[in-house]
C-alpha positions as CSV (number, residue, x, y, z in Angstrom):
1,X,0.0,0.0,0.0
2,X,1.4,3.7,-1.3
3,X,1.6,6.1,1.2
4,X,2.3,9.9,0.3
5,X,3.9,12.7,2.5
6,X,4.3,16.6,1.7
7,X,6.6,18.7,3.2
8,X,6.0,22.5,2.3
9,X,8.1,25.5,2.5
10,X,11.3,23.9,0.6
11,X,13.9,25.8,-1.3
12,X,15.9,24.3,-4.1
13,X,19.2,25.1,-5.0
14,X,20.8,24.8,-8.3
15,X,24.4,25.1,-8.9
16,X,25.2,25.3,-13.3
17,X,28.8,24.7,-14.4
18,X,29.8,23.6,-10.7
19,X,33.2,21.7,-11.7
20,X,32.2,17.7,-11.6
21,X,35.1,16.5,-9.5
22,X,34.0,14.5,-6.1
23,X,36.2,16.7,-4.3
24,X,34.1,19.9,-5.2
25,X,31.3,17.7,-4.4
26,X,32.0,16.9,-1.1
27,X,33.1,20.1,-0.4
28,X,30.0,22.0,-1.0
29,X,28.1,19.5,1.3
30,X,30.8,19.8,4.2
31,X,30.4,23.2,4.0
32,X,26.5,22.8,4.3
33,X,26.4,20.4,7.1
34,X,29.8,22.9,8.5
35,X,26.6,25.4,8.5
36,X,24.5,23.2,10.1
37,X,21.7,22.8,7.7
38,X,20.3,19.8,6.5
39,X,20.3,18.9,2.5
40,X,17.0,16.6,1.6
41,X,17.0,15.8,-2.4
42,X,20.1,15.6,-4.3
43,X,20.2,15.5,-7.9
44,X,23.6,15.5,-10.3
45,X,23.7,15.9,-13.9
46,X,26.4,13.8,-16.2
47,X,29.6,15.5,-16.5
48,X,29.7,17.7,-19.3
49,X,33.1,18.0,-20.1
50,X,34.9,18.9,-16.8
51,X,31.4,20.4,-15.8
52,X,27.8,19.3,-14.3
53,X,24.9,20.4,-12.6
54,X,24.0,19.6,-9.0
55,X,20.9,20.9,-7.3
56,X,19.9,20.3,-3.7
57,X,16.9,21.2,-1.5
58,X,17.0,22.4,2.2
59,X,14.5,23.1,4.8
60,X,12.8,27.2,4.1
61,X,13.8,28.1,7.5
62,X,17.8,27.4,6.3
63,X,17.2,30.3,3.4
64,X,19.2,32.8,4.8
65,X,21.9,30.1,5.9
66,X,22.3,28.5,2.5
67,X,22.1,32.0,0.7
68,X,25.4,32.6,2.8
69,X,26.9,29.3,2.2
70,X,26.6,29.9,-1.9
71,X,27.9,33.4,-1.6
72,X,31.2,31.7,0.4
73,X,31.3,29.5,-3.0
74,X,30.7,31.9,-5.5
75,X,34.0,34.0,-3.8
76,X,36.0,30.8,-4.7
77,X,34.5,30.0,-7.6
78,X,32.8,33.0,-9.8
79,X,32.2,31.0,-12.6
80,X,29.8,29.1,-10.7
81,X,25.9,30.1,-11.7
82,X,24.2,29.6,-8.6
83,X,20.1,29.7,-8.6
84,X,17.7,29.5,-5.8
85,X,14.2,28.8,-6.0
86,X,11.9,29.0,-2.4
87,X,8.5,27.9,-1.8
88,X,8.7,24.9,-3.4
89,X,7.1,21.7,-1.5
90,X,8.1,17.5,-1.6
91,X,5.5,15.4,-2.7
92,X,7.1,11.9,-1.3
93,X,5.1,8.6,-2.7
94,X,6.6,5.7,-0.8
95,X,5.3,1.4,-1.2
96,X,7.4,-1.0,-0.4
97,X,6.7,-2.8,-3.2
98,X,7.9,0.0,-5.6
99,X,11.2,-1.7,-6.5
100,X,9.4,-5.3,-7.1
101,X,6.8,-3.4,-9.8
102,X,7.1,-1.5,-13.2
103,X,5.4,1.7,-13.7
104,X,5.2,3.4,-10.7
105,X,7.6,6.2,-11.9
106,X,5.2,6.4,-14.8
107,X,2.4,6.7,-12.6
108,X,3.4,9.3,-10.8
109,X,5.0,12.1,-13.3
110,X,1.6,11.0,-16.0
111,X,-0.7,12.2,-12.6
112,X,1.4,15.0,-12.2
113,X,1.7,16.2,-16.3
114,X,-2.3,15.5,-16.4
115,X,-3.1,18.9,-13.5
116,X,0.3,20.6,-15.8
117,X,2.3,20.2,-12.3
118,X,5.5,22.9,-12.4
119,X,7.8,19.8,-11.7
120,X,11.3,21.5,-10.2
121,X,13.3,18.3,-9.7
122,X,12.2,14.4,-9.4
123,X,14.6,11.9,-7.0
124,X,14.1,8.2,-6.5
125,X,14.9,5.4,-4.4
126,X,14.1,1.5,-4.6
127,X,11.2,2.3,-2.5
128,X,10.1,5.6,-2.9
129,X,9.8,8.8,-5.7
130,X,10.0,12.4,-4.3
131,X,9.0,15.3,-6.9
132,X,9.0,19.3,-5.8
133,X,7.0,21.1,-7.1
134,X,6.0,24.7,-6.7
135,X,3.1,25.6,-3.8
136,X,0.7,26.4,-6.3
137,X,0.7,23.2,-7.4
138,X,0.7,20.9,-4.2
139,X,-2.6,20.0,-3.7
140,X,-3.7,19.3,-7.5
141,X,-0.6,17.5,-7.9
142,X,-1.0,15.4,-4.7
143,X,-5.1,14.0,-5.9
144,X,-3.9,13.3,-9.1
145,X,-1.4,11.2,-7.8
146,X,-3.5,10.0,-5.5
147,X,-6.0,9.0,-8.3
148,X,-3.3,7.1,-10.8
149,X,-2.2,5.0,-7.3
């Protein structure tokens, strides 16, 4: 049996042409937890040369916190196109039997297209699928889904 959770008031950062090396990486999320603010979704593009994109949500209350954090990076690294995007909310289906079943994936973003959900980022586990999606959106997004389950 599926089971959905929302959490509202969630910003979303996005870091473009952050250099793809581990080490960068890591160092952007020791610096976060160094700040003491806890990173939820985590989403990396494919390398693109020496370059991806890496995006990352944190709790609305760490706005100002993380808004400090990226201004630390873009000192080091000016290249670095940093965007942030607040007010965004997790829609979190979980079923243990997600990873023994095909479709569920399709299930979820064909509910979420069908109410023309403003998707910001998607991230999956063997058990679960968490989308964000703007405020707006949460509770159309939310029956469809519940509707397609």
């Amino acid at each position: 049996m599926f089971e959905i959770t929302v959490r509202e008031d969630v910003t979303l950062i996005s870091m473009h042409d952050s250099p793809a090396d581990i080490d960068t990486v890591a160092s952007v999320f020791q610096k976060i937890a160094e700040a003491g603010i806890n990173v939820d979704m985590i989403s990396q593009t494919p390398p693109n040369g020496h370059h991806s994109s890496l995006s990352f949500t944190v709790d609305g209350d760490d706005f100002g916190g993380i808004l400090r954090v990226c201004a630390e990076m873009r000192e080091k690294n000016p290249d670095l196109k940093i965007s942030v995007s607040s007010g965004n909310c997790k829609i979190n289906v979980y079923d243990a039997q997600m990873n023994e079943a095909a479709g569920y994936a399709a299930k979820v973003l064909t509910a979420a297209a069908s109410v023309g959900s403003d998707i910001r980022m998607v991230t999956t586990s063997e058990c679960d699928i968490s989308i964000l999606v703007v405020q707006a959106d949460l509770e159309s997004t939310v029956q469809a889904i519940q509707a397609a389950l």
